[in-house]
N, C-alpha and C positions, 0 to 999 in steps of 0.2 A: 053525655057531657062529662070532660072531665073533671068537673067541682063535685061528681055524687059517685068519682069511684075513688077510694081509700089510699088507691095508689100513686095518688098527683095530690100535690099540693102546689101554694102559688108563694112564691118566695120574692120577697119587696126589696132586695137589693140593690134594683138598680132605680126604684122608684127613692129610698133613701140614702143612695150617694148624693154626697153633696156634687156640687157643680160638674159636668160633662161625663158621662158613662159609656164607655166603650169593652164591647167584647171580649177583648183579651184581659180588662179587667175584671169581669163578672169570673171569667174561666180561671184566673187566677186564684180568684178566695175562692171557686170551689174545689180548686188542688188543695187549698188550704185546708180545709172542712173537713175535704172527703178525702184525704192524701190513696189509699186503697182504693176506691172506685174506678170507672172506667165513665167517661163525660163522654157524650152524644151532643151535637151540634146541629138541630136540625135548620136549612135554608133553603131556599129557593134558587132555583137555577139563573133568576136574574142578580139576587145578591153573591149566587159563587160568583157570577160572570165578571165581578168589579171587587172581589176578594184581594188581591192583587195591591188595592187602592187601602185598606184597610189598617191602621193603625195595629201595628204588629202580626203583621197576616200569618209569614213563618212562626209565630210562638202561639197561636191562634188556630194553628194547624195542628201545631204539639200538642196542645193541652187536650183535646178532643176528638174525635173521631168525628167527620163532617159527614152529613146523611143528607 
């Protein structure tokens, strides 16, 4: 499980945004955070399939590498 290896943690970000949380914003603060890092995205082939549909899909694309 991931909660007993050292190397995951759970980060409440989009549990304390205030009103509506989307994607491209969580991936934003963590350009912010981690300006040097490289962001991972992982999703399902039903949610790529409707990626398209997604509140800044192009900058959503940028900010992370999709898996």
């Amino acid at each position: 499980m991931a909660e007993a290896d050292p190397r995951f943690t759970v980060d409440k970000i989009e549990i304390e945004r205030t009103g509506l949380s989307f994607t491209v914003d969580t991936l934003e603060e963590y350009a912010q955070r981690f300006p040097d890092s490289e962001r991972y995205f992982l999703l399902g082939v039903d949610a790529f399939a409707l990626l398209d549909q997604w509140r800044e899909a192009a900058r959503v694309v940028s900010l992370a590498h999709l898996v």
